[in-house]
C-alpha positions as CSV (number, residue, x, y, z in Angstrom):
1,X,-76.7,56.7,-191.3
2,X,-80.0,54.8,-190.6
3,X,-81.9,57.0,-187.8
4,X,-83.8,53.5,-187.1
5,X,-83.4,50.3,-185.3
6,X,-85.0,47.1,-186.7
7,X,-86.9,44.8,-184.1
8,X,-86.8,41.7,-184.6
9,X,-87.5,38.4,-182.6
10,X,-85.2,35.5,-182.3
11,X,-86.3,31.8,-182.0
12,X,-83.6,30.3,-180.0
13,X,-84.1,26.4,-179.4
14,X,-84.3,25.5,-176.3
15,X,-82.2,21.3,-175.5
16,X,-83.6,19.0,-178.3
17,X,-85.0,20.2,-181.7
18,X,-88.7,19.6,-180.9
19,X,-88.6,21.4,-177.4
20,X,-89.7,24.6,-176.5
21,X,-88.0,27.9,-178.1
22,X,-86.8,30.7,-176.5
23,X,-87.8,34.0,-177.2
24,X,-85.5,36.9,-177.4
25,X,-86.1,40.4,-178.9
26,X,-83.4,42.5,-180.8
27,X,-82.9,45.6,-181.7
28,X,-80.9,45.3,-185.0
29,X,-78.8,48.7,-185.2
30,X,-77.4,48.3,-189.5
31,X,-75.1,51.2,-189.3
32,X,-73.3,49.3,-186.4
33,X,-74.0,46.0,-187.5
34,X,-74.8,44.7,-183.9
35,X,-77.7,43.9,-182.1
36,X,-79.3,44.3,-178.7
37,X,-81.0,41.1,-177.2
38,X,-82.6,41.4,-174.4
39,X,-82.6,38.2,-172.8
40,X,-85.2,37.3,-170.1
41,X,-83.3,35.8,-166.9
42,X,-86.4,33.4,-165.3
43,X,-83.8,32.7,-162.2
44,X,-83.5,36.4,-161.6
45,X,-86.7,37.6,-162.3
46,X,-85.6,40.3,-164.7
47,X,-83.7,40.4,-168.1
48,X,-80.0,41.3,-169.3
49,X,-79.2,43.3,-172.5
50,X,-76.2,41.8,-174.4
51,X,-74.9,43.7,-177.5
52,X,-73.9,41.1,-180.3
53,X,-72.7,41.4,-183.6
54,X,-74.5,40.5,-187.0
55,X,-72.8,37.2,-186.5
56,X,-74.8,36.2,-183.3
57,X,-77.7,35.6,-185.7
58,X,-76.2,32.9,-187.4
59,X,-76.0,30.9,-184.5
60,X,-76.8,27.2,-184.9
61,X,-79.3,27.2,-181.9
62,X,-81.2,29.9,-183.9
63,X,-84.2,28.4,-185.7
64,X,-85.6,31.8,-186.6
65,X,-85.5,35.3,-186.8
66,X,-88.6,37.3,-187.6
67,X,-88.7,41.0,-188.6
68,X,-91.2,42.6,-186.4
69,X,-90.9,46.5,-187.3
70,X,-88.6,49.3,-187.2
71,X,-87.9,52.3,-183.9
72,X,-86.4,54.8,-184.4
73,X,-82.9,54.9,-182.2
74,X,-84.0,57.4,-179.6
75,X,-86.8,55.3,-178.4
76,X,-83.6,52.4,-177.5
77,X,-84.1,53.3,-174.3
78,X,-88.0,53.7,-173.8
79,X,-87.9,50.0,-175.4
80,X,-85.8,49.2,-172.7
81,X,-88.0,50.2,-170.2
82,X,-91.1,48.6,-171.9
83,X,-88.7,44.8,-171.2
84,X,-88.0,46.2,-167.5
85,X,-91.5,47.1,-166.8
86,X,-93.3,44.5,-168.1
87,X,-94.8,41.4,-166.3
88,X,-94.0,38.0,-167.4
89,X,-94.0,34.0,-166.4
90,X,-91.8,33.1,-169.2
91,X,-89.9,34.8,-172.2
92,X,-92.5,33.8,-174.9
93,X,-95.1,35.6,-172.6
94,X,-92.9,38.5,-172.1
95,X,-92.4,39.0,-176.0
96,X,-95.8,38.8,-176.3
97,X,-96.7,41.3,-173.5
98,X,-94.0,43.8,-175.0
99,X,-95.5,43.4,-178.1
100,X,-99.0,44.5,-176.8
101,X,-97.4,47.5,-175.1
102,X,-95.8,48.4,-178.5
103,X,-99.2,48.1,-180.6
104,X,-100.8,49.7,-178.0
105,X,-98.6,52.8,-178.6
106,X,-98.6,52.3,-182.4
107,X,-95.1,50.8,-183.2
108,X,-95.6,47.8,-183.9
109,X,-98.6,46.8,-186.7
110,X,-102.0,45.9,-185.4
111,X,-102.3,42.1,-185.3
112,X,-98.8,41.2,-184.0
113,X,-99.1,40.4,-180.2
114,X,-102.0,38.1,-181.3
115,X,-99.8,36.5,-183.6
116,X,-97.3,35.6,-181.6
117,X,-99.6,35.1,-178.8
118,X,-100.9,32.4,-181.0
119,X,-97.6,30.5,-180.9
120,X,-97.0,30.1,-177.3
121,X,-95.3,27.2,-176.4
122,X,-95.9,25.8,-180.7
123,X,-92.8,24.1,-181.8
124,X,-94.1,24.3,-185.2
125,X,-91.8,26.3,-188.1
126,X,-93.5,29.6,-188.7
127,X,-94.4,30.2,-192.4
């Protein structure tokens, strides 16, 4: 039994195949096989968490899905309150703004908010 959980950040397409994406983290659990997305709700002003199987990534919607870094499974819930806590105007800045908070606090590598900062609103494929 894995005592982690992989993060990881979907690119969902959002209408046509040139719009914008949507951005939704998930916390991959490979013992279960399932995932956590947390999906930001603009209407609501807050987010859901749905739990998925390893099936949900193969979605034809999804463009693609980028390992971010692992957490251990005790934190599941501190990650949640990072998404609950966090400010945002849209889900790509919300992934971005979590990302930060997770640098900041050295889980995630130095360099990745920026990345992804970097893409906002960039249809281009990422290499």
């Amino acid at each position: 039994m894995s005592p982690n959980l992989d993060l990881f950040i979907v690119i969902k397409r959002i209408g046509s195949t040139d719009g914008l994406k949507h951005w939704i983290p998930v916390l991959y659990d490979p013992d279960l096989k399932q995932g956590y997305w947390y999906h930001l709700i603009d209407v609501l002003q807050s987010f859901e968490m749905e739990i998925k199987d390893r099936s949900a990534f193969e979605d034809p919607e999804i463009d693609q899905v980028k390992y971010i870094t692992v957490l251990p499974k005790e934190n599941r819930s501190k990650f949640a309150n990072i998404c609950r806590q966090t400010q945002f105007d849209s889900c790509q800045t919300w992934v971005v703004a979590i990302l930060h908070d997770l640098e900041q606090s050295g889980v995630a590598p130095l360099g990745t908010h920026q990345k992804w900062s970097e893409r906002i609103d960039d249809c281009r494929p990422w290499p």
